[in-house]
N, C-alpha and C positions, 0 to 999 in steps of 0.2 A: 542596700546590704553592703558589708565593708568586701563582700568577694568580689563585687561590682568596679572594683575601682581597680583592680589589676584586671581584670579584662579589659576592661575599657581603655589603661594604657596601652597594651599588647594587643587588640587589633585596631586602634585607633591610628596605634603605628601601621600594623599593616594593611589599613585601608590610604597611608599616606602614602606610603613605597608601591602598592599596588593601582595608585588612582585609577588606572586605564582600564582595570578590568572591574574595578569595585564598582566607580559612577557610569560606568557605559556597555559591561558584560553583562551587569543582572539581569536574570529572565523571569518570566513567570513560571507557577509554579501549577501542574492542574493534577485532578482525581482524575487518575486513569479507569476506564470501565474494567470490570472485573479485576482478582487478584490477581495474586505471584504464582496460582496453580502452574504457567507456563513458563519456561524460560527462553529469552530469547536467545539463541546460539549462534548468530547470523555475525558476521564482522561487523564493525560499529561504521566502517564505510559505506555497510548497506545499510543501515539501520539512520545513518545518515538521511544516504539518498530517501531513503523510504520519507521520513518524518520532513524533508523541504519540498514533499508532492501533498501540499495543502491539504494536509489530513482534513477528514471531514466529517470522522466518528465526534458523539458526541461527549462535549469534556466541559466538567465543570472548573470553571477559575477560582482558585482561592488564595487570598495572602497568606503569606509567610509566618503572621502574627495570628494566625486562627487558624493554622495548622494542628490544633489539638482542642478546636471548641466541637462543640457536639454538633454531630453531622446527621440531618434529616431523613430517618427513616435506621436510624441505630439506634439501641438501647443506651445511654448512657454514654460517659465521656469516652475519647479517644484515648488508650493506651500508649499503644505501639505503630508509630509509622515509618513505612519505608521507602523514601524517595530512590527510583531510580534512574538514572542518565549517561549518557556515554560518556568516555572522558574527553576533559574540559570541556564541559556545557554549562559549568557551574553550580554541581553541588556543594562544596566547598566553599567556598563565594555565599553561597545562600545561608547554608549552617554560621558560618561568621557574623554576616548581617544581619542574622538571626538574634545571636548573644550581643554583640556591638549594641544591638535596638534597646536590649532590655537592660544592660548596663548602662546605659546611660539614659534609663528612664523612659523611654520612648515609646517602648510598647512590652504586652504581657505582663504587666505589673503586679497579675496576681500571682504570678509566681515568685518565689523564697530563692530558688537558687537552678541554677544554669551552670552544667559541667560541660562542656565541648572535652570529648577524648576525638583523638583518629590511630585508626589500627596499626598506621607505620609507629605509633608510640609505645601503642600496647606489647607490639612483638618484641619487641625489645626488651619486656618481660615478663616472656617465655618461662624462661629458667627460675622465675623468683615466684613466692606465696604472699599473697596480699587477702585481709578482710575486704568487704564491702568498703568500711570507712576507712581502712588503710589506706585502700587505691587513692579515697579523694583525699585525703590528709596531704599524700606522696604526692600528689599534682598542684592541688589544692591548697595549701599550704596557711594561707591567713584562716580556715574553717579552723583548723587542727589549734592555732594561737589565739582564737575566740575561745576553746572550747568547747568546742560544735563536735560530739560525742555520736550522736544518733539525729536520723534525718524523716522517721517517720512520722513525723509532726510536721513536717515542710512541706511546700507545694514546690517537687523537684524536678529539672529535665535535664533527661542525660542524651548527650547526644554523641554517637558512635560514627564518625565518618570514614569513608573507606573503606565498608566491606570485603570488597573482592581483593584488597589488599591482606588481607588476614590472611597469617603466615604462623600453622597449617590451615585449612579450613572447620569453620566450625561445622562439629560432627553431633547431630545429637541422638546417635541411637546409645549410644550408652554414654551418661549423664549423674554424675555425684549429686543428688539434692541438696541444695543449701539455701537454708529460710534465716540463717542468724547472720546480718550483717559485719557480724564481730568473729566470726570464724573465719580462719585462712585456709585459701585453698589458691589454686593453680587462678590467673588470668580468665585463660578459656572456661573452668568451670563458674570461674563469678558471673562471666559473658551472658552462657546457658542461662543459668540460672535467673539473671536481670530480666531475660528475652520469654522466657516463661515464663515468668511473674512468682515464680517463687519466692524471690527474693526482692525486695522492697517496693512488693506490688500497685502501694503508692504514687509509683513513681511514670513519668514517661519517659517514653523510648523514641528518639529520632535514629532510624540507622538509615545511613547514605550507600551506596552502591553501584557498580556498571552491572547493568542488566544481567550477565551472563554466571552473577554471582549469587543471585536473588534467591538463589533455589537451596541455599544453603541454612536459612530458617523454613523451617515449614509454617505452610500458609495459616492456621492453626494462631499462631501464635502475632501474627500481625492484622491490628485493627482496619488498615487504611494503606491500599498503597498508592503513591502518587509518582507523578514523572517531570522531570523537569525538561522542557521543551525547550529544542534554541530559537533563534530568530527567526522570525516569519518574513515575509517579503517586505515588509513596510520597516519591520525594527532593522533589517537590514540596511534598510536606505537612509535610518534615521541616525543608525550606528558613523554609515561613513561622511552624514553630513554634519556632523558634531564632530567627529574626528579631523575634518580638512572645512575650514573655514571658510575657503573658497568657494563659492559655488561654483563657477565656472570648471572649478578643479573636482570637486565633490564630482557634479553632473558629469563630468569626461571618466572618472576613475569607475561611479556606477555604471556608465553606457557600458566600458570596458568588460569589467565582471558577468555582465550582465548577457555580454555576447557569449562567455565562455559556461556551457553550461555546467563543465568539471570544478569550473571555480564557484561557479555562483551557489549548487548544491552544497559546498564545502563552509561558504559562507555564513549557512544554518547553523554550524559550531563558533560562538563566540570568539574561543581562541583564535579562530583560523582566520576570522575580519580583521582580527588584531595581528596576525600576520600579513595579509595581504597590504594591511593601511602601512605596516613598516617597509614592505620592499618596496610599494607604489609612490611610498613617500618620497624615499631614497632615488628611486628612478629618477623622478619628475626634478628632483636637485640636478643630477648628477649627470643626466642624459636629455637630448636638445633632441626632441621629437623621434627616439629611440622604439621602436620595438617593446612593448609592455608583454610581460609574458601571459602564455593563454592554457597554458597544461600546468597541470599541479608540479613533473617535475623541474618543471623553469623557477615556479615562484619558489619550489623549495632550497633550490639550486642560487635564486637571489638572495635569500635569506639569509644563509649560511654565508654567500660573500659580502652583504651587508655585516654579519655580526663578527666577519673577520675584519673588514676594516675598520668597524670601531674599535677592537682591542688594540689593532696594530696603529690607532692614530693615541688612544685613552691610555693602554698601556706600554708599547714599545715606542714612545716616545716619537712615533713615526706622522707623516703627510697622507691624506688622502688617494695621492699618485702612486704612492709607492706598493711594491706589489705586498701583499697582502697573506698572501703562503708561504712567510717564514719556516723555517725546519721548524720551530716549536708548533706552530699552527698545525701544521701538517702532522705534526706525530698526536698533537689531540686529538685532531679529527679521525686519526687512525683507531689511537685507543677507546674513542667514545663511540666511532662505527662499531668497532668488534663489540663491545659492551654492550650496544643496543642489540646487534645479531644473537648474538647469546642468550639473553634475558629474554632476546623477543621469543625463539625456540622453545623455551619453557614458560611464557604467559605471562614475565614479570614484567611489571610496570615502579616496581619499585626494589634499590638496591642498598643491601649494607654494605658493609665495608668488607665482608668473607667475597662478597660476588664479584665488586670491585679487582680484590686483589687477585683470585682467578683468571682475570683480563690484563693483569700488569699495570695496574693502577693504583699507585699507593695512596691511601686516603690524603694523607698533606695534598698530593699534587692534585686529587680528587676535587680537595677544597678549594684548590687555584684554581680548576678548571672553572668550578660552581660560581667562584669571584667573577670569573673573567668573562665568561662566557653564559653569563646569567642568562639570556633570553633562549639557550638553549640548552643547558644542563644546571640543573637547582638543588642546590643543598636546603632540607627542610629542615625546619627541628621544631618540635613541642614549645611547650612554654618551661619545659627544662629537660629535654630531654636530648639524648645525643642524635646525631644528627644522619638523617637517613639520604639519598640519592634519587632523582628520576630527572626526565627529561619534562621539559615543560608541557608536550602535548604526544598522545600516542603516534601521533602520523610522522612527528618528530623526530621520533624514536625508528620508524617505519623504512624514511627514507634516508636517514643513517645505517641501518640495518643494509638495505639497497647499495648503499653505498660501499660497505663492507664485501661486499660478494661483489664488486664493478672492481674494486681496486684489487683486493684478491688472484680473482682472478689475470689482470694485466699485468700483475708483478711478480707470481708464481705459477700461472695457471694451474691452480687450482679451483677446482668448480662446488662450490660450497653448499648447491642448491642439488647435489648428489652426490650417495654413497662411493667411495672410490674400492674400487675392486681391483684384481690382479687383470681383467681386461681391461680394464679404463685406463689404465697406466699403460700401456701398450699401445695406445694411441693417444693423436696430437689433438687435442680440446683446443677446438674452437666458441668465440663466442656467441654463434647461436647455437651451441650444444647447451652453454647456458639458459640461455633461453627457454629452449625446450622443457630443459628438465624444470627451469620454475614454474611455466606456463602447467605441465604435468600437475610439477608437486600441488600447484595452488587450485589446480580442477579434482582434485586430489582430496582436499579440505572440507569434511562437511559443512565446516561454519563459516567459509573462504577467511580464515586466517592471515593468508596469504594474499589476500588481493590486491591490497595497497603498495606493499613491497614490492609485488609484479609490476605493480604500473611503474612504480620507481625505477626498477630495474633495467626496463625497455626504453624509459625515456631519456637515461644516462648515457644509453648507447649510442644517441644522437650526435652526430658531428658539433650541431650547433651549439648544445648544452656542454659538450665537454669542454668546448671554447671556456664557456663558461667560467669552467673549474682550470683552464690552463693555469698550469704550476703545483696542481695538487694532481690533476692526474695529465701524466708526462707522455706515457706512451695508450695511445687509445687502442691495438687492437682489435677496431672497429671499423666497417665499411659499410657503403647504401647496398652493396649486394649482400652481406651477410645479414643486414636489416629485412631486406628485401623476403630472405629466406625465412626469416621470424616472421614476418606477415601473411608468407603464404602457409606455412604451419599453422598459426593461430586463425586463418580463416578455413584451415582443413578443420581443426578442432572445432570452430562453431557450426561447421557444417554435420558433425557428428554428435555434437554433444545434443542430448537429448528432454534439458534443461533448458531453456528457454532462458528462465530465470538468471541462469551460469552462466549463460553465455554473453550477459548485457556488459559484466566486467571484461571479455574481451573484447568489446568493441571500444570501453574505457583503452585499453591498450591499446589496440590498433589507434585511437586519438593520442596517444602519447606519442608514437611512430609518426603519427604526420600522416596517419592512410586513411582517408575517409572514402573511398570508392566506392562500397558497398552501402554503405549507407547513403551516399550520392547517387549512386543509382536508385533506392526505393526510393530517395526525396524525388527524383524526375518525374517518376512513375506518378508518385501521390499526387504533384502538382498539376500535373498535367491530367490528371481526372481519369488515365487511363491505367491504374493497377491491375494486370488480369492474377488475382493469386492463386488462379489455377497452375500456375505457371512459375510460380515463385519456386525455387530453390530454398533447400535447409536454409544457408546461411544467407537467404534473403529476409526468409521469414522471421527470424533472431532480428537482423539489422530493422525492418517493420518492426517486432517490439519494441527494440533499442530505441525509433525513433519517438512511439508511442509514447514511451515513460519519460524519455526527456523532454517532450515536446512539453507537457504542462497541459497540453492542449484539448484530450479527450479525456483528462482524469475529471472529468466528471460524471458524465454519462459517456458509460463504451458499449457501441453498439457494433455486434458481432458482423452483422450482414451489410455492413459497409466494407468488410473486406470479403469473407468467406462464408457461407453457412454450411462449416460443418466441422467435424469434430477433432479434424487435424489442425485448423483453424485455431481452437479454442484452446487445444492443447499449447501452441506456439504461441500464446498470445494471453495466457496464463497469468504472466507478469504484468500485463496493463488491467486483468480484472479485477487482480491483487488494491491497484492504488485507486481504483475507483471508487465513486461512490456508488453510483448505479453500474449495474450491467444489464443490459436487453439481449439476451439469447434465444428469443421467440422464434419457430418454427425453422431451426438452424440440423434438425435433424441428431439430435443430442441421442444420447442414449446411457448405458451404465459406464462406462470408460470416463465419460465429460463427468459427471456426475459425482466419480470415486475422488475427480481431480478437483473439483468446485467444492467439497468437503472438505479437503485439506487447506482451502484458501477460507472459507469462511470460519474455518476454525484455528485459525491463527491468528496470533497475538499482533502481528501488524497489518491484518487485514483491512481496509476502509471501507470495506464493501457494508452499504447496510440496504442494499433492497436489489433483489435478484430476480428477472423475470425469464421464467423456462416455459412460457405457456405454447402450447400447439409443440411441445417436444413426446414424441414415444416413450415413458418414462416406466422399465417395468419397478416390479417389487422392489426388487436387489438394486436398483440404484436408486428410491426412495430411501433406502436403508442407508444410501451413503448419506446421502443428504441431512437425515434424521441423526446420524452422528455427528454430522457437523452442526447441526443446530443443537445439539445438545453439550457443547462445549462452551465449559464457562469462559473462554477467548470468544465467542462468539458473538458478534455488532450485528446481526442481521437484524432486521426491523420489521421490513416488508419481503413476504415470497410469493411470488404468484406459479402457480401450476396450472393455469384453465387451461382447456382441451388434451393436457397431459393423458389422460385412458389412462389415470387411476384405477386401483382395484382396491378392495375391501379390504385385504393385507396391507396395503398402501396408506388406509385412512388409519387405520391398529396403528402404526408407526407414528404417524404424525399427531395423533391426537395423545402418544406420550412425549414428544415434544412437548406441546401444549402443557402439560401438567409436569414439563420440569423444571426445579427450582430455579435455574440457571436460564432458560430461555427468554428471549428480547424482542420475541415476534410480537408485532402490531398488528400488523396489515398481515392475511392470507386470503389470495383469492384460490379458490376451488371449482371454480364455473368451467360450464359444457363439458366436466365428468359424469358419464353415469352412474355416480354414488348408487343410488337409488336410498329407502331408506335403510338399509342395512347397514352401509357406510357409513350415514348420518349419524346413524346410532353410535358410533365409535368416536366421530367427532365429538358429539355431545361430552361424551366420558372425558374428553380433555376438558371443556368447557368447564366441568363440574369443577375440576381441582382447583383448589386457593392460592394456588401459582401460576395459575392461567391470567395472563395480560393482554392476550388478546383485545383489540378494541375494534376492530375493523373484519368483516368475515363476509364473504361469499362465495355461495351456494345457490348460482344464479343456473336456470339451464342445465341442474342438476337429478331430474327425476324424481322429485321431491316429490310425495305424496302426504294428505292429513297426520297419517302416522310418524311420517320424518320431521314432521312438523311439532310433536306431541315432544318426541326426545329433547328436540332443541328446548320448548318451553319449561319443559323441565330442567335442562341443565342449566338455563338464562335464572333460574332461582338463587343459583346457588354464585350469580357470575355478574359483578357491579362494574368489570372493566368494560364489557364489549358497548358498543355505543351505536355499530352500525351494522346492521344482518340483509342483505341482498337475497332474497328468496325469487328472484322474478323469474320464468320462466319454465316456474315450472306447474304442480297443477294442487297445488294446499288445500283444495278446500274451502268450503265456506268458513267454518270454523276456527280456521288458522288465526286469523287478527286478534281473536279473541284471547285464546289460547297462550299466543305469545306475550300478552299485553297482562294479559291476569299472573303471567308469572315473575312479575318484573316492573319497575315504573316505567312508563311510556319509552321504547324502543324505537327508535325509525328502523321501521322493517318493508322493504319493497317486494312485494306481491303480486305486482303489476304483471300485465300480459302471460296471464295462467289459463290453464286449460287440461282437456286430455291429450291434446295434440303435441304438449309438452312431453310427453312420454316416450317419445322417438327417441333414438339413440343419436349419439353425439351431434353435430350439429343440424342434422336434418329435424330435430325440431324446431326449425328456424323457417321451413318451408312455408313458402307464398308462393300466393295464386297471382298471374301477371298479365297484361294482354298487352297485343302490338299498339303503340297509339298510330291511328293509321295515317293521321295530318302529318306525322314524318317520315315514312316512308318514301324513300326513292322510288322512280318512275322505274328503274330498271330491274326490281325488286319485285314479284308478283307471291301474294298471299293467297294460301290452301284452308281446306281444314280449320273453317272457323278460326280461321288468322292463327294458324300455333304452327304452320311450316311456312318456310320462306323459300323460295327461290329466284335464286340467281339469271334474268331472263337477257336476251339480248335485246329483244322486241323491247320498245319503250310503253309504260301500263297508262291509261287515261285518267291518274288520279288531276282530282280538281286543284287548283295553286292554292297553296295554304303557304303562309309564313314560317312556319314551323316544320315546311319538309325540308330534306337535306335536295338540291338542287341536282349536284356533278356527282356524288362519289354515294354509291352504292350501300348507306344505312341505314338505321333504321333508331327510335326509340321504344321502350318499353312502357309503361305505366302501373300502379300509377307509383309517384317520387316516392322514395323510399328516407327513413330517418334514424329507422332501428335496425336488430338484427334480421337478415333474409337472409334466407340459400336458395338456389335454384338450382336446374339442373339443364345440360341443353347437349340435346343431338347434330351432329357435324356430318358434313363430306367436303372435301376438298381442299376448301383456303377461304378460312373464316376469324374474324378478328371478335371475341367475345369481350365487350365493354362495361366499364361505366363510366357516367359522365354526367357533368352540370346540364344542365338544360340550354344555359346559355353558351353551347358551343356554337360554333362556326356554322351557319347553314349554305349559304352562296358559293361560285366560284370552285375551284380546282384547288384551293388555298392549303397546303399542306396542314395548316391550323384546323382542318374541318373536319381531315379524318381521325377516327379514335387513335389516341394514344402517343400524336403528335404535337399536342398543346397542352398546357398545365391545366385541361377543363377536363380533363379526361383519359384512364390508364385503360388496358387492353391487352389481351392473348392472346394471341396469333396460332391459328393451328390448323399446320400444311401439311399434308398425306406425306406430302415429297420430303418435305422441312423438319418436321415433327413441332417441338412448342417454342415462342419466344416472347416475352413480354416487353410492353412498350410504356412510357410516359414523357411526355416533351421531347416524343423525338426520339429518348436513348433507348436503346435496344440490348434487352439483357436476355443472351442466351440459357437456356434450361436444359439438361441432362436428365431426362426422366429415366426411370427403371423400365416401365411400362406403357404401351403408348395404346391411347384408346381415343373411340370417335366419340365417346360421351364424356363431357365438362364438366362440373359441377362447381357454383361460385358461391361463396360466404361473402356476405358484408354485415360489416356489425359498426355503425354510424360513429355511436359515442365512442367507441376505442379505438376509432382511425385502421381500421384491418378490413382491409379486403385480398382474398385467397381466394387462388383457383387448385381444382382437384381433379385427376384423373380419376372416374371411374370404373373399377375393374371389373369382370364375367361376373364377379362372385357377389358383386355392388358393395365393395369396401372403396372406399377413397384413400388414392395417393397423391401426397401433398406437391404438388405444380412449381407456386411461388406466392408471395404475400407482398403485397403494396401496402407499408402505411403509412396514412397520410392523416393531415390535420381538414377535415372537411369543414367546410364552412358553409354549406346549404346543403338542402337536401338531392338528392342523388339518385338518377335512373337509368336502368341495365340498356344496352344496348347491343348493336349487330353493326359491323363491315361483313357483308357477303361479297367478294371478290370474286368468287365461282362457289357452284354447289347447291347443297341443301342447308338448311340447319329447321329444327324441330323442336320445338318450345312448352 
């Protein structure tokens, strides 16, 4: 097409002046799960950090050139899509590459024509009326000298980049309809009208956007929305090994980055690789085994002195030695601070020439600036349009911003980070008054606006950094005691903030100050294998998150009861369930509090949680109900939930079985096992099963109470339900006629049935009960058996049993019989100082061998339970104390083989059980109960 051919010159050029970011910034492009119903509000710091902890939800990859072919499991072709990304991740870049491909033949060839607008061009006219074909005639211009009238005959894409730059935003509750191409009306209403398809319905819609602007089409109106993701760990390393040809050099710059975890997350944004490769570069010229910087504000601090001394060697005719903060430098960097403080204040990331000259910027010197200082202030312009202002990356803008409030303040004291009042003027501002008030204003923020800048802020204050900047800033103002006082402030604040989350950006600060102490102390702890978190402090329990989420290291599975089991625990620790993929919060004592809080994280837009286990939690109605809200958010990646031994109620199953039947829901897997549903619950389930939104594929109802009847609902609802593929019925009591039943209503189901009976009809897990006897070939000599062998006593007299292999020789135990493989419960009466066991067969029998007795070799774990002591549990040895509510001489022990759980339970007057402690383990043979009698009775 002849419109082909001026695009093609116009980014053909700008992929020549851009090489750096064209051939080695592109990213891939993926289908985010669910719509734009959510918006993300979070700083793009966090949203950062969030998206380089190896997401793990699942996303499908697609190129750039089949971004608008038909996508499986949708009627019809794509319309409207809207890619969204932070800034500089490169949407821009991509939308380019996009038209570049097809200009020059390369790809999408079925399409007629290819409009690239962006909204910094559009605003621009605001004030004027344009038709549909006007607009592109006015950009477009070779269409308008064809002759090219009307375009509903063409296969066309128009592509709108810059959303969130759109100056005002688009509004559409009230909306001019416009269907005639050839009618004039305002910009914004052609906008509206393109994006509802009113107007040249024909057509596709690419619109580009940072997240937090998303919400300004409603969802409604967009086919597809997709995300562009930055660098993942390997594109990082391929980015800086293409960039430095060296390897030797490459390999030292990555180890580098690689140490610094503030840098390396940062490195996720393309841009900012492309920062770090320009100071690293310069470094390694310029400095003979120097100090590489390791906090964000060193490298931004190098950057800025980097791109002062190529202006002062390119344009003031000057040497590399020579110092580099000229008075013209200096009054740029003043004027382009304030410019970024400003703009940043009100949300701009882009500036005309009104906003300019409010800062004392006149456009000419604007446009020198934009000459001179290109890798940090850029004049953009259309393909004919006047020319708009930004900085090249938001962080850019960030630490400029920082900058302005550092210098500010040392040369006026004025404190810009707070209102000035008739008291503030009455006293002398100091610079951690600054501090404060940003630390404030930025915990302040619901969407931490402010975070980046804080970090900037603290870090400038550094003696070593303002070195840095000597000659741009003269008088520092600054000391390690007034620093000192910032530290101990911001560690009062994460001791109070109640945020978990909030508080991971001040521990980013406290690394900008050089303080790691507190997080040095949980590193000791965790190393050393002895964390007591009973013991932890507020602002330990934050730095244990902090270390959590940067470590990389538990975002896969985070298992609660490696640090705490319980609900302060979980609250504090919120932010690592967030980046997980799994979470195991098994019999951690949860209740409606965790519950309302695990709802708000699976139902968010950057959740990676997709399989959460809350089984053997007290879980009543009302925090079912939170749950069930979360899963019914279309943000929500959950996949797998499991609830067994939760003491569900019938209200409980009503809730989740409208999960189940809603459009929006992602559950696979639910297990339900060891509730007593009975079938009345069953029957509610079923009713979700029915629905044609039900995706269920995985379900069990194991140890459920299940009777024929619960069994009839299920075959019935399995008629109407081609997802489920696997139904666990074992343990309870179906009926002859159940196989039948389920099998006639459905093609062949693997349904397990196994180990049924009436005995299944016990309440929670005491229908697990077996029958067990002493084996008496291992009994101890000092050991004497009552009562048809079901009491044991602890005797001083040694008993005449005959030498068998198989008894314990020295130490006072015993085994049970016979080996167990499945689920048991047992129950067992105490006096004294008794160790309740299990164990491989092949323990230890000989000798005095600390290996022999229960719970101090990896053959076998154990309960310890002393009149004097009350309860503690053992395995190789380690000894973990138990805080019971209750303290009772009857035991009661669950093992359930295939899911590696074994739990002990107090049994109360009333014969309810309260839960002890849980061991689980990976068993690898079958396994039998056991006794250490150390004094006493026990009674079996």
């Amino acid at each position: 097409m002849l419109q082909s051919f001026s695009l093609t010159v116009f980014y053909s050029r700008f992929f020549i002046v851009n090489s750096e970011t064209s051939a080695q910034i592109y990213t891939d492009l993926y289908i985010t799960q669910g719509g734009s119903g959510e918006v993300n509000k979070e700083h793009e710091s966090r949203q950062i950090e969030r998206a380089s902890w190896n997401s793990n939800r699942t996303e499908t990859i697609i190129r750039k050139e089949d971004i608008f072919k038909v996508v499986p499991g949708r009627d019809g072709e794509t319309r409207t899509v809207m890619t969204n990304g932070v800034a500089g991740i490169g949407k821009t870049v991509l939308t380019q590459k996009f038209t570049l491909d097809w200009a020059e033949d390369k790809a999408n060839h079925d399409m007629d024509f290819i409009f690239p607008f962006t909204f910094k061009e559009l605003n621009m006219l605001s004030e004027k009326e344009f038709s549909l074909v006007e607009l592109i005639h006015y950009f477009f211009s070779e269409t308008e000298r064809a002759g090219i009238s009307t375009f509903e005959s063409y296969r066309v894409v128009l592509i709108f980049d810059g959303l969130d730059e759109c100056r005002p935003p688009l509004d559409f509750n009230n909306t001019d309809f416009v269907t005639d191409p050839t009618k004039s009306t305002s910009v914004h209403v052609l906008l509206k009208n393109l994006i509802m398809g009113k107007l040249l319905p024909s057509a596709h819609l690419w619109i580009t956007t940072r997240p937090a602007a998303a919400n300004q089409i409603p969802p409604a109106f967009v086919d597809m929305v997709t995300e562009i993701r930055g660098f993942n760990n390997l594109q990082k390393e391929e980015y800086f090994r293409k960039r430095f040809q060296d390897e030797e050099q490459a390999s030292r710059i990555l180890s580098h980055i690689q140490s610094s975890q503030s840098l390396y997350i940062m490195c996720h944004i393309p841009v900012f690789c492309w920062i770090t490769a320009t100071v690293l570069e310069d470094m390694l010229k310029t400095t003979e085994g120097g100090k590489l910087p390791t906090t964000l504000t060193e490298m931004y601090i190098h950057f800025l002195v980097v791109q002062a001394k190529v202006k002062k060697v390119k344009y003031d005719d000057g040497v590399e030695t020579d110092s580099h903060w000229s008075p013209d430098n200096k009054k740029m960097i003043v004027l382009l601070g304030k410019l970024a403080f400003e703009q940043l204040q009100k949300g701009n990331l882009i500036f005309y020439e009104s906003d300019l000259t409010k800062c004392g910027i006149e456009t000419r010197t604007a446009l020198w600036y934009s000459g001179v200082f290109t890798q940090i202030f850029k004049e953009e312009k259309g393909l004919y349009q006047d020319p708009v202002f930004c900085f090249v990356h938001l962080s850019l803008q960030e630490f400029l911003a920082a900058l302005h409030v550092h210098l500010t303040f040392i040369t006026s004291d004025v404190n810009l980070m707070s209102k000035s009042t008739k008291w503030t003027k009455l006293f002398k501002c100091n610079i951690k008054h600054v501090h404060r008030s940003a630390v404030d204003k930025a915990l302040q923020s619901p969407n931490g606006h402010l975070d980046l800048l804080l970090r900037f802020l603290l870090g400038l204050s550094l003696e070593a950094n303002q070195k840095l900047l000597q000659g741009l800033i003269t008088n520092t103002q600054t000391s390690a005691e007034s620093n000192q006082k910032t530290v101990e402030y911001i560690k009062k604040k994460i001791s109070e903030e109640s945020s978990a989350e909030r508080s991971i950006n001040l521990f980013h600060c406290l690394n900008e100050l050089r303080d790691c102490s507190l997080v040095e102390d949980v590193q000791q702890f965790l190393n050393a294998g002895n964390l007591s978190t009973n013991e932890l402090t507020p602002a330990q329990w934050s730095a244990l998150a902090f270390i959590l989420v940067s470590s990389g290291k538990d975002l896969n599975v985070f298992d609660l009861k490696r640090y705490s089991q319980s609900e302060e625990a979980l609250q504090r620790l919120l932010p690592v369930v967030k980046v997980s993929n799994k979470a195991l919060l098994s019999h951690c004592g949860l209740s409606e509090g965790s519950c309302r809080a695990l709802s708000s994280v699976i139902s968010s837009q950057t959740s990676n949680l997709q399989d959460l286990d809350l089984s053997y939690n007290n879980l009543p109605d009302p925090a079912v109900g939170h749950l069930s809200a979360g899963l019914g958010s279309p943000q929500c990646a959950l996949k797998a939930l499991r609830l067994g031994g939760c003491h569900l109620s019938e209200s409980s199953c009503a809730l989740l079985s409208s999960v189940l039947s809603s459009p929006t829901s992602r559950l696979r897997q639910l297990d339900l096992s060891h509730n007593d549903l009975l079938d009345t619950g069953v029957r509610l389930v079923s009713e979700g099963l029915k629905s044609p939104h039900c995706s269920l594929e995985t379900l069990s109802l194991s140890g459920c109470q299940v009777t024929e009847n619960g069994c009839r609902f299920l075959a019935a609802a399995l008629a109407f339900n081609y997802h489920l593929t696997e139904l666990d019925l074992s343990y309870n009591h179906p009926g002859d006629s159940a196989e039948n039943d389920l099998n006639s209503s459905t093609l062949f189901l693997p349904s397990r049935l196994d180990h049924s009976g009436t005995h299944r009809l016990k309440t929670f897990i005491r229908k697990y009960s077996c029958e067990l006897e002493v084996d008496p070939n291992t009994v101890n000599r000092t050991l004497k058996l009552y009562d048809n062998n079901r009491t044991v006593v602890k005797m001083s007299a040694l008993a005449s049993y005959p030498d068998h292999p198989d008894r314990f020789q020295l130490i006072p135990q015993l085994l049970l019989r016979p080996a167990l493989t499945g689920r048991h419960f047992w129950e067992v009466n105490w006096t004294e100082d008794v160790f309740i066991a299990l164990s491989y067969r092949g323990i230890e029998r000989k000798g005095k061998s600390i290996g022999c007795a229960f719970g101090y070799s990896d053959q076998s774990w154990s309960l310890k339970c002393a009149s004097d002591k009350g309860y503690s549990a053992y395995h190789n040895g380690r000894k973990t104390m138990i805080t019971a509510s209750t303290y009772s001489h009857r035991v009661a022990v669950y093992v359930d083989c295939p899911a590696g759980i074994l739990s002990y339970y107090s049994v109360d007057t009333d014969n309810s059980l309260i839960h002890l402690h849980t061991f689980d383990i990976a068993f690898t043979e079958p396994v039998h109960f056991g006794l250490y009698v150390k004094s006493g009775i026990v009674s079996v």
